[in-house]
N, C-alpha and C positions, 0 to 999 in steps of 0.2 A: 614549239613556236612561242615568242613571248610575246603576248598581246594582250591589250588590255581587256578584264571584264566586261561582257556588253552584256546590256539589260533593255529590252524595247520596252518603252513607257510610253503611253498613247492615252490619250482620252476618247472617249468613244458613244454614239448616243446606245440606245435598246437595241435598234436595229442594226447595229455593227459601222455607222459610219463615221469617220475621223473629221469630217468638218460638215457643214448645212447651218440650216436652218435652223435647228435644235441649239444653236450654240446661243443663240439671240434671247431666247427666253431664261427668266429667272433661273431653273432648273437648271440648264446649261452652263448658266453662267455659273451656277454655285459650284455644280463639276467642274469648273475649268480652272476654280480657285485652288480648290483642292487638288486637282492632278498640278498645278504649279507649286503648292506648298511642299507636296511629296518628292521633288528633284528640286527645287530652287527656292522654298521658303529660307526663313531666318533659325528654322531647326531641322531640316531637310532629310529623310531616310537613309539616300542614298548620294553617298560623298565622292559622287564623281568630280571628273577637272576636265568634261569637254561635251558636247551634243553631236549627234550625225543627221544631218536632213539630204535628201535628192535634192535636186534641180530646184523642180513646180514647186516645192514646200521652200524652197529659200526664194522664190520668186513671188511666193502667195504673201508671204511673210515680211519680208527685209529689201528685198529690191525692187519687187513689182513694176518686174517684168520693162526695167528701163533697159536700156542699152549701154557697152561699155563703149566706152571714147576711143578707139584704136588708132594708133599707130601705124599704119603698113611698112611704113618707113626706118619704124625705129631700129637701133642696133641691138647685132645679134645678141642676145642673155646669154650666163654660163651655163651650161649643160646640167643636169639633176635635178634637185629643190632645192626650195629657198626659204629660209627660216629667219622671216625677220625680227622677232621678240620672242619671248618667252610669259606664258602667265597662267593665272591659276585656273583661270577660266577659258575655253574655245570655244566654236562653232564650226564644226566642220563639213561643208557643203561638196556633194560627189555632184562635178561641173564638169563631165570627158571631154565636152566640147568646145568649153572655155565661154560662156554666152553670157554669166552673172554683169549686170551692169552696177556692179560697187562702185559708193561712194567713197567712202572711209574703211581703212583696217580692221576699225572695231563695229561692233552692232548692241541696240539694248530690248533686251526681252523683261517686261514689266521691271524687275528693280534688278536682274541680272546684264552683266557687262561682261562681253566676251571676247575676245582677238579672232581672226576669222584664220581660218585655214581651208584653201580651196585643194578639192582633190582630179590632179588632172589625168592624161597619159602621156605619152611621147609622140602622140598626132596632133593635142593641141598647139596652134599657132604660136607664134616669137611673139606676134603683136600681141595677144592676149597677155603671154606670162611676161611680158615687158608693162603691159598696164599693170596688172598685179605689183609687181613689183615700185614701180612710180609710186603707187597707194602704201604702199607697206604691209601689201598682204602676203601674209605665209602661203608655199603653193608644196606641194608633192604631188610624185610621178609615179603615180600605180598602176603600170601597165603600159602595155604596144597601145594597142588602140579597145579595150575595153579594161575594167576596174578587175584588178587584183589584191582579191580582199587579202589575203595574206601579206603581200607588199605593204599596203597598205596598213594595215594593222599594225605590221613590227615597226613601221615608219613613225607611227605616232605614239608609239611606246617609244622606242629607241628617242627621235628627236624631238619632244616633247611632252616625255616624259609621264605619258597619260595614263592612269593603270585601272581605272576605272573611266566606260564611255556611255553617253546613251543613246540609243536608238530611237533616233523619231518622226519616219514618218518621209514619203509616205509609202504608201500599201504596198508600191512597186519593188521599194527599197528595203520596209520591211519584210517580208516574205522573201527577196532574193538574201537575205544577210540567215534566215531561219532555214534556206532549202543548204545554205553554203555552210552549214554549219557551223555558223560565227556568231548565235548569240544563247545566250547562256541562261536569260531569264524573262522572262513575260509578263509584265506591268499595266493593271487595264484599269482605268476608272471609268466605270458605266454611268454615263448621267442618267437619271430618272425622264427620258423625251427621245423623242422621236422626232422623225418630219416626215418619212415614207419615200422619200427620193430616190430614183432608180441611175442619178447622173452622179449623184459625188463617190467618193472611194469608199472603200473599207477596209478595215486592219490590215489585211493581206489581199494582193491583187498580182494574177500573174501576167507576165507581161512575156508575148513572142521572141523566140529565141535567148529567152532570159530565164526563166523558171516555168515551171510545169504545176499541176494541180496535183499531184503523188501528196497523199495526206502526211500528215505531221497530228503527232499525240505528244503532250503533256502534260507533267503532273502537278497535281494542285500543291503551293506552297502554305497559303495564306486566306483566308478572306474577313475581310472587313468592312464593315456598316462607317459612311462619312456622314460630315452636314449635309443637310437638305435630300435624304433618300438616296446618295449615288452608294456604290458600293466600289473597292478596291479590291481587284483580285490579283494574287502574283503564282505564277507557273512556274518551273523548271521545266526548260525545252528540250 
C-alpha cells in the first residue's frame, strides 16, 4: 500500500491529558511553543505537507462548533472527490457525517496556513459536499458509511501527493489510527503541570464499537530535555 508516513505528535500535560487547564499556565504554555516549533517552526523536525484532526478537535479549534449553511435544494455533485487546489500545506479533518460549519478553504494555525481537506463517506449528504464545494474545499470519500483508513490514505498520497502526515488528535482518532495499524511513530512533548481533571481526553481513548483497550508496546526512539522543564519523547509503534 503506498501511503503516507504518519507520526502522532501531541502535546500532553504529566497526567496524560491533550488539553485543560494546564495549558493556561506559564509551564504549559512554554510546552505548547515547543511542540509547535517541532512540526511547524521556521526549522521544523519533521517535514511533513499535511495534519489529521477528528471532528471535536477541528471544532475545538477552527470552526467552533458553527454550523454549515445548507442547501437541501442544491444540485446534485459529481460522484467521488473533489480536489480543489493543490499546496504545500493541508489540514485534514475526518467529518463522516458532514457537520463542519467552514468558512473559508483555508485555516491559520499560529504562523502555519493550510488548504483544508474534509474526509467524508458515501452516506454523507449532496447538501453538504455541494457546500464544500461552493467554499473550495477539497472533500474525499473513504468509505460506505464509516472511515477506511486505507482508502483514505492511498487517496491522500495518490491525489495530493502527501508522503509525510501527522497525527493530531484527538484520543478517539489517535488510538483508532494505532489499533489500525496506520501509524508509524509516537511524538510526546510532556509539559512540566498538571490540572487533575477526570473530564478532558487523554493520548488515547477508546471509543464503542471503534477500538478496544488490547494494549499496544513501543519502543523508545528518542528522548530529550526542552525549554522551561517539558521533555520530548519519540517511539516506534
Amino acid at each position: 500500500m503506498d501511503r503516507p508516513y504518519i507520526f502522532c505528535h501531541m502535546l500532553t500535560s504529566l497526567d496524560g491529558k491533550i488539553m485543560g487547564n494546564y495549558m493556561e499556565i506559564p509551564e504549559g504554555e512554554q510546552a505548547a511553543r515547543e511542540f509547535y516549533n517541532i512540526a511547524f517552526g521556521k526549522q521544523p523536525y519533521y517535514k511533513h505537507q499535511g495534519w489529521l484532526s477528528g471532528r471535536v478537535t477541528t471544532d475545538d479549534n477552527f470552526t467552533f462548533y458553527e454550523k454549515p449553511l445548507l442547501d437541501e435544494d442544491a444540485p446534485i455533485v459529481p460522484e467521488g472527490d473533489f480536489v480543489a487546489r493543490k499546496s504545500d500545506m493541508y489540514y485534514v479533518s475526518i467529518d463522516l457525517s458532514g457537520r463542519l460549519g467552514w468558512k473559508s478553504h483555508m485555516l491559520t494555525y499560529e504562523d502555519t496556513v493550510a488548504e483544508v481537506i474534509e474526509v467524508l463517506t458515501s452516506q454523507t449528504s449532496n447538501a453538504y459536499k455541494a457546500f464544500l464545494r461552493k467554499l473550495g474545499i477539497s472533500y474525499i470519500i473513504a468509505g460506505e458509511d464509516k472511515l477506511d483508513y486505507e482508502i483514505l490514505l492511498s487517496k491522500l498520497r495518490e491525489l495530493f501527493n502527501i508522503e509525510m502526515l501527522m497525527l493530531g488528535g484527538g484520543g478517539v482518532l489517535n488510538w483508532s489510527f494505532i489499533q489500525a495499524g496506520f501509524c508509524d511513530e509516537l511524538s510526546i512533548v510532556i509539559a512540566p503541570a498538571a490540572d487533575g481533571s477526570r473530564e478532558t481526553q487523554t493520548l488515547f481513548m477508546t471509543k464503542d464499537n471503534l477500538t478496544t483497550d488490547l494494549a499496544k508496546g513501543f519502543k523508545l526512539l528518542e528522548v530529550m530535555p526542552l525549554e522551561g522543564s517539558s521533555v520530548w519523547l519519540r517511539y516506534k509503534v
